[in-house]
N, C-alpha and C positions, 0 to 999 in steps of 0.2 A: 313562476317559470312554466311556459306551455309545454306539456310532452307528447309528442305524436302517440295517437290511437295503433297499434299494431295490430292492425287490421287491411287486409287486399281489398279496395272495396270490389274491384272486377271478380273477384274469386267468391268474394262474398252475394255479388250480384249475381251470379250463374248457380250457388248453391240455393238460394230463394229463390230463382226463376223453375227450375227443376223441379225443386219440391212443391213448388205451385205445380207446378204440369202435373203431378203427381196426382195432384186432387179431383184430374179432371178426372180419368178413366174409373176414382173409387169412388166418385160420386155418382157417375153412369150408371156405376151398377147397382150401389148401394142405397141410394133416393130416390133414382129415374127407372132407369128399364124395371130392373124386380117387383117393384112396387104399382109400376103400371101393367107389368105382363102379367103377374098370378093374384093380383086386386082386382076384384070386381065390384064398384060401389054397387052398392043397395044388393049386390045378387052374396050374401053369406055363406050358401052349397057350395058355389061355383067358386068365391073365394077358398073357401075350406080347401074344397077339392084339389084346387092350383096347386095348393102349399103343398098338402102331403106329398101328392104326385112330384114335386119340385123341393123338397124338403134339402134336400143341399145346396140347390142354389138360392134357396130362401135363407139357411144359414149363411150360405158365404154373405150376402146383402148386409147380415147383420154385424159381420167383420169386417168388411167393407166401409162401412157406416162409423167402424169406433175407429179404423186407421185412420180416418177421414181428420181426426178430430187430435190424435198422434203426432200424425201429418203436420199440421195444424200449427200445434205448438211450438216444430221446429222452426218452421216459414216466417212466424209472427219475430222468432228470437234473430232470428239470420235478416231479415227486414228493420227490425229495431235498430239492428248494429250499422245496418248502409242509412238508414234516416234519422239515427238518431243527432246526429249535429245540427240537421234543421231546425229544430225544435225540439229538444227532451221531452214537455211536458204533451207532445200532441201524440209522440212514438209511445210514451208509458200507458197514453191511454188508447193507442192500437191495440198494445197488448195486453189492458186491462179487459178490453170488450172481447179479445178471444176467451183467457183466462175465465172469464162470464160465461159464453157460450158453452165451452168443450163441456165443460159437467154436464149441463142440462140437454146436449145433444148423446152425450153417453149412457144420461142415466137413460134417457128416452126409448134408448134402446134394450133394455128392461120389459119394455110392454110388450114387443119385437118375440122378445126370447117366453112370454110368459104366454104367446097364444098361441105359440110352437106346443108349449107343455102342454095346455089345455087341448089339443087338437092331437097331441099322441094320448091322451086319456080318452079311452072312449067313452064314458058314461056321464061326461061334457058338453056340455049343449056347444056348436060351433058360432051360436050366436056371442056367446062370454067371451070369447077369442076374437069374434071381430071387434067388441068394445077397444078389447086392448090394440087393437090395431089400428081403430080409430084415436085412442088416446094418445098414441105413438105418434098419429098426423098428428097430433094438437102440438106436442111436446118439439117438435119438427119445428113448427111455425114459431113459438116461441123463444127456440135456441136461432133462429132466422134473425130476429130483431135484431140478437147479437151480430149475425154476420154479416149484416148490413150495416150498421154501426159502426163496425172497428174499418169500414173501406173508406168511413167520412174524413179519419184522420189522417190514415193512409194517401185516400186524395189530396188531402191539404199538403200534406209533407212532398210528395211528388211532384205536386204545381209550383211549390216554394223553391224544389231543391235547386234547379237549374243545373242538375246533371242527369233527369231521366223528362224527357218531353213531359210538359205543361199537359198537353192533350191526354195522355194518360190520366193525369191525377182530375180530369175534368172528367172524364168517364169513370173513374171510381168511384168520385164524388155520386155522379148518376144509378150508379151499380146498386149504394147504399139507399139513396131512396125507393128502387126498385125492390129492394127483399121489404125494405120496410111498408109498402105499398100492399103486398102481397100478405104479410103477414098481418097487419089488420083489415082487412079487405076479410080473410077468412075466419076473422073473429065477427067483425059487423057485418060484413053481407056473405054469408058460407053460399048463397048460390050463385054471385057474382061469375065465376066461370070462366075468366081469367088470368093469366099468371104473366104479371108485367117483367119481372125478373127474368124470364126467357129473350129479352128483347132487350134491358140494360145489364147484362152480364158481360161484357164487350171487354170491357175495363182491364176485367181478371184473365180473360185471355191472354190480352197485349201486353197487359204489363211482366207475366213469368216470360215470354214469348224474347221480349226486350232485354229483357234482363238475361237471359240464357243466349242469346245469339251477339246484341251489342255492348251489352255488359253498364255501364254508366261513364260520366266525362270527368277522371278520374282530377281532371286540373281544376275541377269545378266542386268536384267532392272535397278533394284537401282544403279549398275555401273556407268552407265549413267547419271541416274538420280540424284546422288546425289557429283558425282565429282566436284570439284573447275571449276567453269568458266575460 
């Protein structure tokens, strides 16, 4: 006997499109702007210097960075539950490759918090603090692999579902070889100088954007949803 899933998918598509949008502005601030405004490669004074003088908004970056990953976790369960009739096996492993990343993007931020300490010690050199900050990019790039990964399957289940446009889950699909590009790019070539992910992040716009304003084709969903196993 089949039993209907009691689940809104429209309700549940506007609760993932949100908490996607969510990620934009704590990513801003927590990967991008801070990181670019009071980092100075090669100049270690001048980094130092940023922080202190900046030391709160260098902390908030670092809170910013773990709600990211918070965040995160809600998105991938509220995503699972609108794609999971496409294919079970491709939605567990959406949210297997978040599950992957969030650690390794949280512990990362450990390194974050450890050149903070080392830079209110004064008797610290400022160069041990930049280690840890460089260590924190590395840790960055390798919790990337994950978030480019888990958009593969996501693409897939999008392009299948026939109730959220094809072309979305084509630019996810694209999104995930973008981080992935990126992240070993700065393993084998660090002076490449490039960041392709800036140009296939598309995907992750449109698709919260979609889901929060037109929600999905809910006659197209119960298809899915309520078909014989």
């Amino acid at each position: 006997m089949i039993t209907k899933e009691k689940i809104n998918p429209n309700k549940t598509a506007r609760i993932a499109g949100g908490l996607y949008l969510l990620l934009l502005p704590l990513g801003i601030l927590g990967l991008i702007y801070v990181p670019a405004t009071l980092i100075v490669p090669g100049d270690v004074a001048t980094t130092a210097s940023n922080i202190m003088a900046n030391e709160s908004l260098f902390r908030l970056s670092i809170v910013s960075a773990l709600l990211i990953q918070v965040v995160n976790l809600f998105v991938v369960l509220f995503l699972y539950k609108l794609l999971k009739p496409v294919n079970k096996n491709m939605a567990l492993l959406m949210v297997i490759f978040i599950l992957l990343g969030a650690p390794i993007a949280m512990l990362t931020e450990v390194n974050r918090a450890a050149a903070l300490l080392l830079l209110n010690t004064a008797d610290l050199s400022p160069a041990l603090a930049a280690l840890f900050l460089d260590l924190h990019e590395v840790g960055i790039q390798i919790a990337s692999i994950f978030w480019g990964l888990w958009l593969f399957p996501m693409g897939y289940l999008v392009f299948k579902s026939g109730y959220i446009p094809k072309m979305i889950g084509v630019l996810l699909i694209i999104g995930c070889f973008g981080y992935l590009a990126d992240s070993f790019a700065f393993f084998l070539f660090p002076n490449f100088g490039m960041t392709i992910s800036q140009f296939t992040f598309i995907g992750e716009l449109v698709l919260p954007l979609w889901l929060l304003i037109k929600g999905v084709n809910v006659a197209q969903w119960e298809k899915f949803a309520f078909q014989p196993a």
